[in-house]
N, C-alpha and C positions, 0 to 999 in steps of 0.2 A: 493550626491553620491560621492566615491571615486573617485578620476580623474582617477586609475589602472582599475577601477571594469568597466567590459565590459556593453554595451548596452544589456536591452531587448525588443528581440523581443517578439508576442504575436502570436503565428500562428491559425487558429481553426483546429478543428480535424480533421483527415485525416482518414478516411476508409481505405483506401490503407494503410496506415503505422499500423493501430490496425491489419489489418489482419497479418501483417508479421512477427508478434512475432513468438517466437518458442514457442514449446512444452516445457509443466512446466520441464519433465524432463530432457530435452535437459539445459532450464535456471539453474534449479539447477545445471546440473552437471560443469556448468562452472563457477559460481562462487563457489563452493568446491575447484575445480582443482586450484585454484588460488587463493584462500582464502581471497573472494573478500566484503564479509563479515565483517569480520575482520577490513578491509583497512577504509571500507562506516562507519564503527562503529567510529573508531578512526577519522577520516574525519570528518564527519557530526555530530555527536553529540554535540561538544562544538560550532559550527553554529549554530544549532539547538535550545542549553541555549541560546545563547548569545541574539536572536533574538523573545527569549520568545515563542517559538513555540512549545518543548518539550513534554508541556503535549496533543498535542492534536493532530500532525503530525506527520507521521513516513516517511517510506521507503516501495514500493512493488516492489516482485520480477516482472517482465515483463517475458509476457508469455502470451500464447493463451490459449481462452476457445472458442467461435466458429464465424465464421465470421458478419459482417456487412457490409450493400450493401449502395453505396454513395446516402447520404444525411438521412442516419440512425445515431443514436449514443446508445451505450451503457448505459443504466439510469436505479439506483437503486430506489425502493419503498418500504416503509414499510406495511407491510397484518400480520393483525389479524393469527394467525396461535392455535387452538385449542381456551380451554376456554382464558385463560389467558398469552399465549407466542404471540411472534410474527414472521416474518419471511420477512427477506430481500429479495425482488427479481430483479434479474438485466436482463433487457431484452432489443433488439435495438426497437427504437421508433425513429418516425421522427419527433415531434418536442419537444424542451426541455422544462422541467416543470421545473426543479431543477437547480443545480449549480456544475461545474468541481469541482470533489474528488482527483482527482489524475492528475499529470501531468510528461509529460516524456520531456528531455532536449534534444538539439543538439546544437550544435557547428558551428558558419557559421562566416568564419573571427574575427572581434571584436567583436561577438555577440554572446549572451546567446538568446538561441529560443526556450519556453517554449509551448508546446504544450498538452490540455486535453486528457486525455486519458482514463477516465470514469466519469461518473455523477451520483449525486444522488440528490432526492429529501427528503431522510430522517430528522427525525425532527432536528434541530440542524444543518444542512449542511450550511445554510445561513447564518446563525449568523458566526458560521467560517469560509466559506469561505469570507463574505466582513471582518473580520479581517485579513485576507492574504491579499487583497486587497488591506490593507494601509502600507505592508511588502513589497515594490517591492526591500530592497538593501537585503533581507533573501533567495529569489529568486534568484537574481545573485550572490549572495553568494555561494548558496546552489546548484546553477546550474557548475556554473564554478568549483567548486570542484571535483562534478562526470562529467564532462569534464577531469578535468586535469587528475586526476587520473583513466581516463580509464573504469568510471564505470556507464557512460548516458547509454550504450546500456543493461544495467544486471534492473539498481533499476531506479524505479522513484518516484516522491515527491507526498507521498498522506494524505490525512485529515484520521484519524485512529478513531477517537471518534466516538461513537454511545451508543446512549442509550441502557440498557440491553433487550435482547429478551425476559428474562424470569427472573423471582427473583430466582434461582439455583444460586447460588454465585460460584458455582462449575463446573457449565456447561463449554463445548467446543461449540464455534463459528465453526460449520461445513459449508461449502458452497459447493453442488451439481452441477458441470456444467452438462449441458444437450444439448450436439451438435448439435441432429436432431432437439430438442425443439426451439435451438438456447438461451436459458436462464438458469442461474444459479441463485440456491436458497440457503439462509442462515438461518441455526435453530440452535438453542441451541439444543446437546447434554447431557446425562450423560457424565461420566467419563467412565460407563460400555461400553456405545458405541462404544465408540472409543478406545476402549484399545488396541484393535487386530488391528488395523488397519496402515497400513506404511504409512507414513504422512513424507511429504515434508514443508517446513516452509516457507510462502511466501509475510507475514507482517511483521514487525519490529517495534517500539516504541523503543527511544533510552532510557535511563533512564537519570539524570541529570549528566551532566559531572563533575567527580571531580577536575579534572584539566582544565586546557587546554590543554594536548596534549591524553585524553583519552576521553573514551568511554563506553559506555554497554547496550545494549541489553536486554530488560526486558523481562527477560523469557528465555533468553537463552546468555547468560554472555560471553563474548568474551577472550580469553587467553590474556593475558600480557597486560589487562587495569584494571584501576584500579573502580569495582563499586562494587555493595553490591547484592545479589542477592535476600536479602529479600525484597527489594524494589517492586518486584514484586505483581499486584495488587493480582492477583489469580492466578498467576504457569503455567494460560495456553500459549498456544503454536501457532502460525499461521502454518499451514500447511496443503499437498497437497498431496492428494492417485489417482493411477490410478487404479480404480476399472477393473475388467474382463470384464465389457461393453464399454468399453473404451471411458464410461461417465466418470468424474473425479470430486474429492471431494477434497476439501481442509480446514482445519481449519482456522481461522482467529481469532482477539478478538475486536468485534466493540467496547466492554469497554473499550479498553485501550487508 
């Protein structure tokens, strides 16, 4: 390891801390205000090549969907959903079957402290996350950056890959929170579905960096870096509606 590159810590999940997120709209509206987007694109992307991780990790916004009581975690499943689709469901459970999807950063003196902050046990999660596992300098890499530049508390570092829900090459990745249920569920959409609907963008996939001092966002291309926007696998989009039940829906693209 660098002799510069800070220590990691490994902390486990915190209850307390999953709850404290804000509301999606609350997270969006501040990285807009600050075009914090942008900053994590140009940041994290040529990190991201460098350390060969690009195609299969991205960035999620942080943000609440509904609480969890200590010594619960948050863990995703895959269910059969109709004949032939399927359907993500993330619900708290108290003991783990699967492996940390995502993880959110802090800053303690000389030290990067990497903390899970949802789980899945879908197919394919294993296999990458024990590849992250033999990545610990992409980590402190990847952590000290949204450190320095102010951006631990907005995005955190998550595995974006998933097998398709359904052969629609067209479909949208929609995700349903459900407050009182306490669970949020993920289907493949039409296109028709979702057309009406105001969607908030809360995953990220970088695309490969052209340079080293750029970036971009597949799906949604960031001003004044340099990437190609057809590289996009399928156009869709991550993002997040507050329905009038003030359950809330978000798109997402487990494919990417």
């Amino acid at each position: 390891m660098n002799m510069h590159q800070p220590r990691i810590e490994w902390h486990p999940f915190s209850a307390g801390f999953y709850n404290s997120m804000p509301a999606v709209e609350c997270a969006d509206a501040e990285i807009s205000k600050y075009q914090k987007l942008a900053r994590a694109s140009a940041v994290l992307a040529p990190i991201y090549a460098a350390h060969e991780v690009i195609e299969f990790c991205g960035i999620n916004l942080l943000h609440s969907h509904w609480p969890v009581e200590n010594g619960e975690i948050p863990e995703q499943i895959r269910e059969p959903f109709g004949k032939e689709a399927h359907q993500l469901v993330t619900q708290p459970v108290l003991k783990q079957r699967g492996f940390p999807a995502s993880w959110t950063v802090e800053s303690q003196g000389h030290s990067v402290m990497l903390r899970p902050f949802e789980f899945s046990s879908d197919r394919g999660i294993d296999e990458l996350f024990q590849t992250l596992t033999l990545k610990a300098n992409f980590f402190a890499e990847a952590g000290t950056a949204l450190v320095s530049h102010d951006l631990h508390r907005d995005f955190g570092i998550c595995i974006v890959a998933r097998e398709p829900l359904s052969d629609d090459l067209n479909s949208h990745m929609v995700e349903t929170s459900e407050p009182a249920g306490r669970r949020s569920v993920v289907k493949a959409l039409s296109p028709e579905q979702v057309r009406e609907k105001a969607l908030i963008q809360t995953i990220w996939r970088f695309a490969t960096a052209k340079d080293s001092h750029s970036g971009c966002v597949l799906g949604a291309c960031i001003t004044n870096t340099i990437c190609d926007p057809l590289t996009a696998p399928d156009g869709s989009k991550g993002a997040h509606m507050k329905s009038t039940s003030h359950d809330k829906e978000h798109e997402i693209d487990p494919r990417a």
